[in-house]
C-alpha positions in Angstrom: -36.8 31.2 32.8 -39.9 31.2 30.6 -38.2 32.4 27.4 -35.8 29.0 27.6 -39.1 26.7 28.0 -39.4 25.8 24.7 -36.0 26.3 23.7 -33.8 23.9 26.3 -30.5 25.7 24.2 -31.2 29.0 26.0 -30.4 30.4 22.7 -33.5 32.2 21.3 -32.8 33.0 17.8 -32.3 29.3 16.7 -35.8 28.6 18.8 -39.4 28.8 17.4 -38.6 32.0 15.8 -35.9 30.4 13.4 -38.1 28.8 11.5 -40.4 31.6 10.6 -37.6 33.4 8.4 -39.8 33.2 5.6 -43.2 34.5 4.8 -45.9 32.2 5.9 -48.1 32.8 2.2 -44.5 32.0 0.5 -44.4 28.8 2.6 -47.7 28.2 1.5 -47.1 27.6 -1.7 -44.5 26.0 -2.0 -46.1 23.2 0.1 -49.0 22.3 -2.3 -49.1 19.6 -4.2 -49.6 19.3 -7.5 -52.6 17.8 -8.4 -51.9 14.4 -10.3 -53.8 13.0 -13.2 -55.4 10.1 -11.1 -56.8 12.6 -8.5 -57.7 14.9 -11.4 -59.7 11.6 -13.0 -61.3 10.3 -9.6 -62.6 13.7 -8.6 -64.0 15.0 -12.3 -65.2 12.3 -13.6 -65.0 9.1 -11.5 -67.3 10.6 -8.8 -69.8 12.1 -10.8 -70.5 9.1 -13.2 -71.0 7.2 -9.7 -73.2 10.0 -8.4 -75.3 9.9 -11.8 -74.8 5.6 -12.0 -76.4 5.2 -8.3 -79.3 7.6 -9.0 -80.1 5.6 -12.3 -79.8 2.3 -10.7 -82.1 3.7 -7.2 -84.4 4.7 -10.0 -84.5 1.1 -11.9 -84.9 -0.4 -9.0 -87.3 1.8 -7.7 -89.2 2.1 -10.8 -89.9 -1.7 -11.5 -90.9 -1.9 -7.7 -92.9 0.8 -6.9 -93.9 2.9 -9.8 -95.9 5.2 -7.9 -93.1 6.3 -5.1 -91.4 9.9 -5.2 -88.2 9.2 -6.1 -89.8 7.1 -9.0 -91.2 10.7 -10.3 -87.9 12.8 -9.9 -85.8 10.6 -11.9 -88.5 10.5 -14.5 -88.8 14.5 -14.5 -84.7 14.9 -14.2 -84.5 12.4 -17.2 -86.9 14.8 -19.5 -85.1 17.9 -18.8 
């Protein structure tokens, strides 16, 4: 009575084991995606030139307000390397 559970049919071979037929790497792969331009664009170099813009414009900001704070410093010693 357990075996039919998940399979109301009664018949097992077309149950949860049917679908496994192929290899689970093979089904893997042929599941991915394939990357697209756009996500290609957003993730190498959208994102980074934010990352880079924000720490500029925290540095500006921080700069012409409080010369003397920490932050201040780093982006000065990350802009002479």
């Amino acid at each position: 009575m357990n075996a039919n559970r998940n399979n109301p049919g009664g018949n097992l071979e077309e149950g949860l084991g049917a679908r496994r037929s192929r290899p689970l790497i093979e089904t893997a792969e042929a599941e991915t995606p394939a990357r697209g331009l756009v996500s290609t664009l957003v993730g190498w170099v959208l994102l980074p030139l934010l990352v880079a813009a924000t720490i500029f414009a925290v540095g500006v900001h921080l700069g012409a307000n409080q010369p003397d704070a920490w932050f201040t410093e780093l982006v000065r010693w990350l802009s002479s390397l």
